[in-house]
C-alpha positions as CSV (number, residue, x, y, z in Angstrom):
1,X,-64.0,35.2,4.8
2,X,-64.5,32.5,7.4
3,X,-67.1,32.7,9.9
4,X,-68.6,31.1,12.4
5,X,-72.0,29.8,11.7
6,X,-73.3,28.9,15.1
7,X,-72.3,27.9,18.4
8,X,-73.4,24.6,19.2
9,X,-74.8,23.3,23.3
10,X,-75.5,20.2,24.3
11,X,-79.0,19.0,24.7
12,X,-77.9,15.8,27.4
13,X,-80.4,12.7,27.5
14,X,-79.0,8.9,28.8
15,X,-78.8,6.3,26.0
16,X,-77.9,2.8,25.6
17,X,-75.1,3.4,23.3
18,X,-73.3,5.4,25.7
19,X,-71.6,3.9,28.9
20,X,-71.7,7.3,30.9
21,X,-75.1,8.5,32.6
22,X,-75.7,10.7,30.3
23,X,-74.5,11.9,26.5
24,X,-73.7,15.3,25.4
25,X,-73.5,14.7,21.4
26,X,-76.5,16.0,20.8
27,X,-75.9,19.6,20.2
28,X,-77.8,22.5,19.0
29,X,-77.2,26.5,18.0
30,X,-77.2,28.7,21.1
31,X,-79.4,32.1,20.6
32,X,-76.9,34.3,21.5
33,X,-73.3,35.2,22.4
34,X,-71.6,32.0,24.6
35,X,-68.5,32.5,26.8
36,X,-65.5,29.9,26.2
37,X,-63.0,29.8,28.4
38,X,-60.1,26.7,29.6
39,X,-62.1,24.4,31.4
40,X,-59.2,22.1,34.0
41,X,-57.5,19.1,33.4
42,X,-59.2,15.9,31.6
43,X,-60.7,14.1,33.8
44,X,-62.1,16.2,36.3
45,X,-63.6,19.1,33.3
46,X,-65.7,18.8,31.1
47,X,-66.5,21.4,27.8
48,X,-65.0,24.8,27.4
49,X,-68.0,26.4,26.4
50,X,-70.1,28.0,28.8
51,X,-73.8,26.0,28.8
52,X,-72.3,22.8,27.5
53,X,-72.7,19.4,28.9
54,X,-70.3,16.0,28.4
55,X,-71.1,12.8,29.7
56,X,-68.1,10.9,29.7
57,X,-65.1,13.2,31.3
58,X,-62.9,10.4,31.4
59,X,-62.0,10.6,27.3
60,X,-63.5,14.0,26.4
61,X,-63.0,17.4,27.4
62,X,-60.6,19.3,29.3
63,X,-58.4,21.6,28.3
64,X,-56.7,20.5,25.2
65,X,-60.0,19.0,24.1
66,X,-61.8,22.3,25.5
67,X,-63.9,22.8,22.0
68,X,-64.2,20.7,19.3
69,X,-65.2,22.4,15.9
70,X,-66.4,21.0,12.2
71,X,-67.0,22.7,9.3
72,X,-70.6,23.5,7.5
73,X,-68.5,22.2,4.3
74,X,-67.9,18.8,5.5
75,X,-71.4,18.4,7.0
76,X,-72.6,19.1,3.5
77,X,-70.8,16.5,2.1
78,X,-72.1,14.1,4.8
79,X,-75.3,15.3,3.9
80,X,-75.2,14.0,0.4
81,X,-73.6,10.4,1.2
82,X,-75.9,9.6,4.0
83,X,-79.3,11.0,2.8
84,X,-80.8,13.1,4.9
85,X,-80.5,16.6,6.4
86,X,-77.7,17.0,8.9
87,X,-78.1,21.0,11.0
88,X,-75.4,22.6,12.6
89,X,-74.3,20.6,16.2
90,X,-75.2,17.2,14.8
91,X,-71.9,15.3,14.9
92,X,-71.4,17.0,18.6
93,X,-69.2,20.3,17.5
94,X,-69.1,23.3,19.3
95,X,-68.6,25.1,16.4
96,X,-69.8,24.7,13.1
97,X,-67.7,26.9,10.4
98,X,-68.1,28.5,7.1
99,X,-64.8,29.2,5.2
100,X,-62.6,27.3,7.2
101,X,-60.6,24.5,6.5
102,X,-60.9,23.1,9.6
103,X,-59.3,19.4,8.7
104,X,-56.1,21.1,6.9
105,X,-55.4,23.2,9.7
106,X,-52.2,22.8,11.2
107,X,-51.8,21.3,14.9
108,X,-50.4,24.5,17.4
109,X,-52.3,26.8,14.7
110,X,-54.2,29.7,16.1
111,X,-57.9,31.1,15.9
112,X,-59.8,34.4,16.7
113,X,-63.0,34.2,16.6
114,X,-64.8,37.4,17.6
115,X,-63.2,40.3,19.4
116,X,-61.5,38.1,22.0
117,X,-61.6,34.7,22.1
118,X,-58.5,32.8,20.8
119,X,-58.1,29.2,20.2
120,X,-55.6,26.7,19.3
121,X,-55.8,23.4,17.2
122,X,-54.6,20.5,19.6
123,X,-55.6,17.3,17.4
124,X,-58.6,15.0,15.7
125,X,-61.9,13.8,16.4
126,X,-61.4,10.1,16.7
127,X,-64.8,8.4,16.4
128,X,-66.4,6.6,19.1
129,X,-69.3,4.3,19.9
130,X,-71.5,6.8,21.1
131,X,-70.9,9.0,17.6
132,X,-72.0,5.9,15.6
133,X,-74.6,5.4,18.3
134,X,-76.3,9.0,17.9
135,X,-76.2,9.2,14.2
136,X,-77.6,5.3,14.1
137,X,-75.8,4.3,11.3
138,X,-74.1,0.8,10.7
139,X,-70.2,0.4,9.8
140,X,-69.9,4.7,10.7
141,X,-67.0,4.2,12.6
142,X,-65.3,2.5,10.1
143,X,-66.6,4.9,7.5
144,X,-66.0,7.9,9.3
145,X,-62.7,6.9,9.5
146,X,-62.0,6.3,5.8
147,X,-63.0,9.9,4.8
148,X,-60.7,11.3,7.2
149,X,-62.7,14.4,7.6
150,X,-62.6,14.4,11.4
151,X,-63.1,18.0,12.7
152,X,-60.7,19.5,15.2
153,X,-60.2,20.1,19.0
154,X,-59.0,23.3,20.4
155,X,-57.5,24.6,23.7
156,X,-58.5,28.3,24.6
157,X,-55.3,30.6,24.8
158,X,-57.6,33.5,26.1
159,X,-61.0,33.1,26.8
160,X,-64.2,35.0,25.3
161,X,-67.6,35.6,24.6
162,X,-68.3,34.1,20.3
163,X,-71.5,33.9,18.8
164,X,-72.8,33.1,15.3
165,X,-71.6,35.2,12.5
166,X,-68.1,36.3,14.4
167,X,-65.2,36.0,11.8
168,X,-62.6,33.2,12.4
169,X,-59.4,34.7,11.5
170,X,-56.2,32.7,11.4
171,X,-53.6,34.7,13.7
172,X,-50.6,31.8,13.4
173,X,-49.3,28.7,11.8
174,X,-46.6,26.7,12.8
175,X,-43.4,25.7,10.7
176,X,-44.1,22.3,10.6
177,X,-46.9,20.1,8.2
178,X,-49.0,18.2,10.6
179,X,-52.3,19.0,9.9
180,X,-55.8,17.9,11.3
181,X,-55.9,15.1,9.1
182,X,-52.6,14.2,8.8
183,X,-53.0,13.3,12.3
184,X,-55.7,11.6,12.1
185,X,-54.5,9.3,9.1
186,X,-51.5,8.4,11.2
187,X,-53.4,7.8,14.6
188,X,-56.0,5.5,12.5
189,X,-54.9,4.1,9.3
190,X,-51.0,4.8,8.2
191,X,-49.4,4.2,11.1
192,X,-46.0,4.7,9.6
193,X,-47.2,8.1,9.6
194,X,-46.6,8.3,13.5
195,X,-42.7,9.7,14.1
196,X,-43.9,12.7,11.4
197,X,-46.5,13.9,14.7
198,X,-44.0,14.5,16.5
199,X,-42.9,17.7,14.4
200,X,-46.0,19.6,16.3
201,X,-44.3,19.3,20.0
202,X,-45.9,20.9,22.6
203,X,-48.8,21.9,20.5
204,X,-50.2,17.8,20.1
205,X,-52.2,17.2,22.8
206,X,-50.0,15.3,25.7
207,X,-52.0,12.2,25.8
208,X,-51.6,11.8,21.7
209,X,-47.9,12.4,22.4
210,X,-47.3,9.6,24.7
211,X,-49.1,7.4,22.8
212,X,-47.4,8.0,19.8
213,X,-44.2,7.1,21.5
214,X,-45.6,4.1,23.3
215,X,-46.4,2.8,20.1
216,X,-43.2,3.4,18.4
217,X,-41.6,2.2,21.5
218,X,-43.4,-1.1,20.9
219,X,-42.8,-1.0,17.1
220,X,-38.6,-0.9,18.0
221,X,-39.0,-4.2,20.0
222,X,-40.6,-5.8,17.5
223,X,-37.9,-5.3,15.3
């Protein structure tokens, strides 16, 4: 059975690996049940879950990047290449999962956690200065990339209160194979991957979908 092993807030402090005021990566488990709910457009709103903080609204958050969630399993992994002990909130999740394959879950697939709450999977965690910044480790972009285990983000379909130990049950998948991963492979390193994305329509998140076709655009007059 999945479950949901904590739900993860940021603890914000400035840094110099960050060009926003302030950073909201570093997260940590709440101590009891958090409200998520759609939080506005990107840009103007920031996390989806009640008590969170993000520092740079101008390429995270909003609503199709409301929650971003990783799995306890892939953490663990982490944990043995890079040597040390890596808890629950570290890479900047909001949720951290047991059970769940988060990175083969389908694009437009649906979530309930707890009684209410349901989410769905928009796209992929690409990795970002800051991320390599926080976790201080040389070449982690790259790296980070080459595993392709990149978490997913989620918009809320209806909002809810979630806490640690709430079941995640799958509710829907979509007729189509673009998963977490796949996406993330075809956004980073196969881009001949790209016109395949497109099978997910109105369930990729819209600023993916135009750039997938501003690049194939672009690839066309090349030829």
């Amino acid at each position: 059975m999945s479950r949901l092993l904590s739900v993860n807030l940021a603890h914000p402090h400035s840094a110099d690996y960050t060009s926003a005021d302030l950073t909201g990566i570093d997260k940590r488990p709440a101590d009891g049940p958090v409200a998520v709910a759609a939080p506005g457009p990107m840009g103007t709103a920031g996390s989806g879950v009640a008590g969170d903080t993000i520092g740079d609204l101008r390429d995270h958050g909003g609503d199709h990047q409301a929650v971003y969630a990783y799995a306890r399993e892939d953490l663990d992994t982490w944990e043995k290449e890079l040597g040390r002990e890596l808890s629950n909130g570290v890479f900047g999740e909001n949720l951290t999962t047991s059970g769940l394959d988060v990175n083969g879950a389908l694009v437009g697939e649906r979530w309930r956690i707890g009684t209410d709450l349901i989410l769905e999977v928009t796209s992929a965690r690409i990795p970002c200065r800051t991320f390599a910044g926080w976790l201080d480790r040389k070449g982690w972009v790259r790296r980070f990339t080459e595993a392709a285990l990149p978490g997913a983000y989620l918009r809320v379909i209806a909002p809810g209160e979630i806490q640690a130990g709430d079941v995640v049950e799958v509710v829907s998948r979509p007729d189509h194979a673009v998963t977490v991963e796949f996406l993330f492979r075809a956004l980073t390193t196969e881009a001949g991957l790209l016109p395949r994305l497109l099978d997910a329509g109105d369930a990729l998140n819209p600023y993916f979908t135009e750039k997938i076709h501003r690049r194939l655009a672009g690839r066309s007059r090349n030829v």
